[in-house]
C-alpha positions in Angstrom: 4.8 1.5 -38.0 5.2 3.4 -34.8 8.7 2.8 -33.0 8.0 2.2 -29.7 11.0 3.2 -28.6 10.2 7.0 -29.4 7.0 6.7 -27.2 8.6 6.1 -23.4 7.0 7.5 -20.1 10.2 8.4 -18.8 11.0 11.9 -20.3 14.4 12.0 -21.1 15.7 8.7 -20.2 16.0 7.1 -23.7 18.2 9.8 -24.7 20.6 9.9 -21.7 20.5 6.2 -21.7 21.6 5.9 -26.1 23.8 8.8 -25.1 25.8 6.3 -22.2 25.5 3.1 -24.8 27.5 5.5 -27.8 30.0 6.5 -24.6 30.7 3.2 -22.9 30.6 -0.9 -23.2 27.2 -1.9 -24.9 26.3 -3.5 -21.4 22.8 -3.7 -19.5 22.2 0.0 -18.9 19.9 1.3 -15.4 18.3 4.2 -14.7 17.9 5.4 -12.0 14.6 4.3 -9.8 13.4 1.0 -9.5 15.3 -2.2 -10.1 12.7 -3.3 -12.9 11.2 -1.4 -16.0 12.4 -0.3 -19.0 15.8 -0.6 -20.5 18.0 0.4 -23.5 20.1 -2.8 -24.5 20.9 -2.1 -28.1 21.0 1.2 -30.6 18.0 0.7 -32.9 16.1 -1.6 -30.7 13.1 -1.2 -28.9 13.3 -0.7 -24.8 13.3 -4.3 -23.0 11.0 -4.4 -20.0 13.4 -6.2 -17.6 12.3 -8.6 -14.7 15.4 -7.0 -11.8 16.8 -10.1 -10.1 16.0 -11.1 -6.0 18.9 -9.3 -5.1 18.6 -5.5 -7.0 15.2 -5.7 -5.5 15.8 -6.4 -1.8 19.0 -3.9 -1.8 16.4 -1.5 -3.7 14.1 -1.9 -0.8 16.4 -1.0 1.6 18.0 1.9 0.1 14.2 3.3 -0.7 11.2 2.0 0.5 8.9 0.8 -2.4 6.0 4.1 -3.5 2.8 2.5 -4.2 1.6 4.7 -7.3 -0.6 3.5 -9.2 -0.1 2.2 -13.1 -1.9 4.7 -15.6 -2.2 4.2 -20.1 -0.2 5.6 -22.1 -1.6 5.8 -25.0 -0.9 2.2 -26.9 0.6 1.7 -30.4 -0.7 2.1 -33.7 -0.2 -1.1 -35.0 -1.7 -0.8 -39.2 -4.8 -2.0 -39.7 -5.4 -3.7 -36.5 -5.3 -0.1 -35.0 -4.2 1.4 -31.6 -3.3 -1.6 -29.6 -2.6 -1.1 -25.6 -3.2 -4.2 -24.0 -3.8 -7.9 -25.2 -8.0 -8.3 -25.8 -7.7 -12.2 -26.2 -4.1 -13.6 -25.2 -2.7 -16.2 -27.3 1.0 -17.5 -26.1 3.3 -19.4 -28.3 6.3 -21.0 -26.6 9.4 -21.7 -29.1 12.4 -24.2 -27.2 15.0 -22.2 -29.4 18.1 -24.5 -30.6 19.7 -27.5 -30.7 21.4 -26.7 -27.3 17.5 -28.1 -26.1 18.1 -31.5 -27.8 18.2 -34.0 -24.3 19.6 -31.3 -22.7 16.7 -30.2 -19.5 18.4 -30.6 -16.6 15.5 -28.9 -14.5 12.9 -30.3 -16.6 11.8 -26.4 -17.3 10.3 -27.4 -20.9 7.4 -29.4 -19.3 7.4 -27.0 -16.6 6.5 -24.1 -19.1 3.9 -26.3 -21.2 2.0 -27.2 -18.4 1.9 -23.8 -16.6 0.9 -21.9 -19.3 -1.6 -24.8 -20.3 -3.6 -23.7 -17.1 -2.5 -20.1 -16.4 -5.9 -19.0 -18.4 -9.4 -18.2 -16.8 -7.7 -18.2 -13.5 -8.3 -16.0 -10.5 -4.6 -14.7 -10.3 -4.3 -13.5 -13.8 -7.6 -12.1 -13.3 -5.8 -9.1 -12.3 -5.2 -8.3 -15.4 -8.8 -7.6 -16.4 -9.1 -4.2 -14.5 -6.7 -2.7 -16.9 -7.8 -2.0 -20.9 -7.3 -0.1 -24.2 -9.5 2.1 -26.2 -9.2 5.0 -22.9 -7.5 8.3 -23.4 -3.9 8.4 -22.4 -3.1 8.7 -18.3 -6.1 6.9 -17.6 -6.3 5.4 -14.2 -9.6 3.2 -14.0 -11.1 1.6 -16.5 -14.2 1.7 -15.0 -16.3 -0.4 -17.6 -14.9 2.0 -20.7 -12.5 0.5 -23.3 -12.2 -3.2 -24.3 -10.3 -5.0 -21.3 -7.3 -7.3 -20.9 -7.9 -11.1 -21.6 -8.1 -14.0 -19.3 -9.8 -16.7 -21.0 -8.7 -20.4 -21.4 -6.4 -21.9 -23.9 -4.2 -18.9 -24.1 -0.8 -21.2 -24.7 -1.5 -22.0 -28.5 1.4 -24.2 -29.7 4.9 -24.6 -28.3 8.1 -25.3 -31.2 11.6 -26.9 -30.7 13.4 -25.0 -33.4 16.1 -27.3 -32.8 17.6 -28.2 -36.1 20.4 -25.8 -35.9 22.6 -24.1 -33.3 21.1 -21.1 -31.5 23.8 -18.0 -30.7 25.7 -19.2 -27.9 24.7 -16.0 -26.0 21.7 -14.0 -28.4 21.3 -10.3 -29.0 18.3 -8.3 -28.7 18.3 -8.5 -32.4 19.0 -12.2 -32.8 16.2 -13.0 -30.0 13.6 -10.4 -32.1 14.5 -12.8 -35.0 13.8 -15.5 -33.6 10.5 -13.9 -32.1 9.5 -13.2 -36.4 10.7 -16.7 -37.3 8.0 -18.3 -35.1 5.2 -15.7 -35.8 6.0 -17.8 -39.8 6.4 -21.2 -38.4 2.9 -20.6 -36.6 1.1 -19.4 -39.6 0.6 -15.6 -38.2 1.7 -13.8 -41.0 -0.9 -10.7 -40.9 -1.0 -7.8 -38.4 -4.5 -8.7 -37.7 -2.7 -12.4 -36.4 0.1 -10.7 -33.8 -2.3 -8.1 -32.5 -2.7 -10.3 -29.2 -0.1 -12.7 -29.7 3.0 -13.2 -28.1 6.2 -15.1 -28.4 7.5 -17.1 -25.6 11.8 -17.7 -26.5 13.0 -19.9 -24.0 17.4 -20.4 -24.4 18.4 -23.7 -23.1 21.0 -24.4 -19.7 23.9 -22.4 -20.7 22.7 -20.7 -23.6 21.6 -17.4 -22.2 22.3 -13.8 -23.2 24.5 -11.6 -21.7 23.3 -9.9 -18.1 21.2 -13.2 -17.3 21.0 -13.7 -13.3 22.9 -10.6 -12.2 21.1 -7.6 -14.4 18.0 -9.8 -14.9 16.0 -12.9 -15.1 14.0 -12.2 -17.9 12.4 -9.3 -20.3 9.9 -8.8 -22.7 10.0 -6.5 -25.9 8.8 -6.0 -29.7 9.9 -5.7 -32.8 8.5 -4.5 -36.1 7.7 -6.9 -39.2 6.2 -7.6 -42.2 4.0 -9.2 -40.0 2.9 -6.0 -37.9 4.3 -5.9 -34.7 5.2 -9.0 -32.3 5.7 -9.0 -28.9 8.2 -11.5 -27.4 9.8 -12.3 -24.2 13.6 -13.1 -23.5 13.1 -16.4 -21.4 16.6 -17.6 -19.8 17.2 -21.2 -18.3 15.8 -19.8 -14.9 17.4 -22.6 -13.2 20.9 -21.5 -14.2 20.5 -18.3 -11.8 20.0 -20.2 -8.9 18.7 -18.0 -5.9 19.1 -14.4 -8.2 15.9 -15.4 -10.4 14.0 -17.5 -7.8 15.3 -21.2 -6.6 14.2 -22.1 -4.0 12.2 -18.0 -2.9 10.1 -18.3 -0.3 10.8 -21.8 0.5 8.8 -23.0 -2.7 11.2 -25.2 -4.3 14.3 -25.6 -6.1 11.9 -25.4 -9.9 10.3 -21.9 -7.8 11.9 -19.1 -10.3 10.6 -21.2 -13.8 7.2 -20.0 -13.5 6.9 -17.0 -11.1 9.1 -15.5 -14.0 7.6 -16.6 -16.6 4.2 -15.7 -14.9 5.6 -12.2 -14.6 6.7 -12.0 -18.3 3.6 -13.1 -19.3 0.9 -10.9 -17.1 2.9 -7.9 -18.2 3.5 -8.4 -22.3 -0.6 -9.0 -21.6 -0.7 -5.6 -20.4 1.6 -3.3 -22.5 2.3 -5.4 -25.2 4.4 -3.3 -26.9 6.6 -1.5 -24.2 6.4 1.2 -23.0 2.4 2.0 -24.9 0.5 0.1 -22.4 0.1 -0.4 -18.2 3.1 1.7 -16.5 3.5 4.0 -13.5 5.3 7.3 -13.7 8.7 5.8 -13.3 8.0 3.0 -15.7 7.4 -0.3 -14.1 4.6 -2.2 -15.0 2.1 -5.2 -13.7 4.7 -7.6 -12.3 7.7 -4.9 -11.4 6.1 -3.5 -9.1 5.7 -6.6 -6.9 8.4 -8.8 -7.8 10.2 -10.9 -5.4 7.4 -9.9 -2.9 7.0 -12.4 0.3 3.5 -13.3 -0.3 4.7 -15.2 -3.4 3.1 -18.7 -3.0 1.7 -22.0 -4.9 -1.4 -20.8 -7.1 -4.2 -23.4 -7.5 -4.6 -22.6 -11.2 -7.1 -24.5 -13.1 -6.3 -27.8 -10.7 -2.4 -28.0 -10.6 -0.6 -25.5 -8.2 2.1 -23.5 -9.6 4.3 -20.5 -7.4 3.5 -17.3 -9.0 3.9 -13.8 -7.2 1.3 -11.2 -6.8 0.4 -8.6 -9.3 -0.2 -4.7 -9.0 -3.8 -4.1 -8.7 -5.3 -0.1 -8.9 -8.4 -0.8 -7.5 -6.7 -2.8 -4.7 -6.5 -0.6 -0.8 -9.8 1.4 -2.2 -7.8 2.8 -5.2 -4.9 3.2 -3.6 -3.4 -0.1 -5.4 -1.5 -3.0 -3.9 -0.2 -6.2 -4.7 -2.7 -9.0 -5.4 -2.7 -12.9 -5.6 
């Protein structure tokens, strides 16, 4: 299988980047650019797409006014016999509460939070967004244009959610312990072919104190891959938002203590839908993708999605300001 992680649209970054994590503390390494995108967190491991906290992006825009460039394909993955894959055709989400540290321990009530937004994120208007962008189109495409097969937005995407509660999860998990995990649930939910994971993805959500290392100060949240028996799967690192207070989203734009939970999850989510496996889908030239590039933007607000309101933040749309691209609810 390909290794994503050879594949990056920033020439020359992986290799400076593995070249600072073999010279100094195994930390959260950034390049330089902006505050989201794609990072190196461990030798041998994909790149993590990481959602950059409130903070790193307001002192971003005020160092350097945001460049609206538009996001172009690069390429996808070849992924066995389910072929190239770029973008997910047909969405399916499975949200796994990972260990015992979530047995009647939900302060915030982000469990039923998570269930119920992605219960109605599908077939909405705001994740119709996603729809312009596609797979199947040479490599630096643009616009879609009717070519290719398109991103998903259909109902039903969240599948089945799992407490995998009957042991102890790491007190703060790797990149390889969370990929793991990510391979462990593609078993528990019966997808054990590539054909099964080829638009699938892997929601790992760490209970209240239980979150890896960088959580609310390098990020809020990222989404990655990993290889497997079981083709690739795509998965997303999903912190106790709450525990970050105002750095991942309490209380942004006046929306509510609970705000962060699912404008970060909503992120996480539009994007793995759009490069699934990082970095082969959806990116601009410096390599932030669908939800990076308006993160933490002020027209964040409650989305009326399928009946129940939700706060989610705007995604980057190409075809928004006549081509130009812009930041969509």
């Amino acid at each position: 299988m390909k290794k994503h992680f050879l594949n990056s649209p920033l020439p020359g970054f992986l290799p400076a980047a593995l070249g600072l994590l073999l010279a100094g503390p195994s930390s959260l390494l950034f390049a330089q650019g902006a505050p989201g995108g794609l990072r190196v967190l461990e030798p041998g491991q994909p790149p993590v797409a990481i959602h950059a906290t409130v903070w790193q992006v307001e002192a971003a825009r005020s160092a350097r006014p945001t460049k609206s460039k538009n996001l172009y394909y690069h390429g996808g993955t070849s992924d066995g016999s389910a072929g190239t894959i770029g973008v997910e055709t047909a969405p399916k989400v499975y949200l796994v509460f990972w260990g015992s540290q979530w047995n009647n321990n939900d302060p915030s009530g982000e469990a039923a939070l998570l269930e119920s937004f992605l219960g109605h994120v599908g077939n909405t208007q705001w994740l119709g967004t996603v729809t312009q962008y596609c797979q199947g189109v040479a490599s630096g495409t643009y616009f879609c244009n009717g070519a290719g097969t398109p991103a998903g937005n259909q109902s039903g995407m969240l599948v089945n959610y799992w407490y995998d509660n009957a042991s102890t999860a790491p007190t703060s998990p790797t990149q390889s312990q969370l990929a793991a995990e990510a391979v462990k649930a593609a078993a528990h939910f019966g997808n054990t072919s590539v054909a099964s994971n080829a638009s699938a993805q892997y929601v790992i959500a760490t209970a209240t104190g239980n979150s890896s290392s960088g959580f609310g100060t390098q990020y809020c949240a990222w989404h990655s891959s990993t290889s497997s028996t079981y083709g690739d799967v795509a998965y997303t690192n999903l912190p106790y938002i709450t525990d970050a207070g105002t750095s991942c989203g309490a209380n942004f734009n006046n929306l509510g203590y609970n705000a962060g939970i699912t404008i970060v999850e909503g992120h996480e989510f539009a994007e793995t839908i759009t490069d699934q496996f990082p970095s082969s889908g959806w990116l601009d030239g410096s390599g932030s993708e669908i939800g990076d590039k308006c993160a933490w933007n002020s027209t964040t607000a409650d989305e009326n999605l399928n009946g129940t309101s939700y706060p989610v933040q705007p995604l980057w749309s190409n075809v928004d300001n006549n081509d130009a691209g812009g930041c969509v609810q």
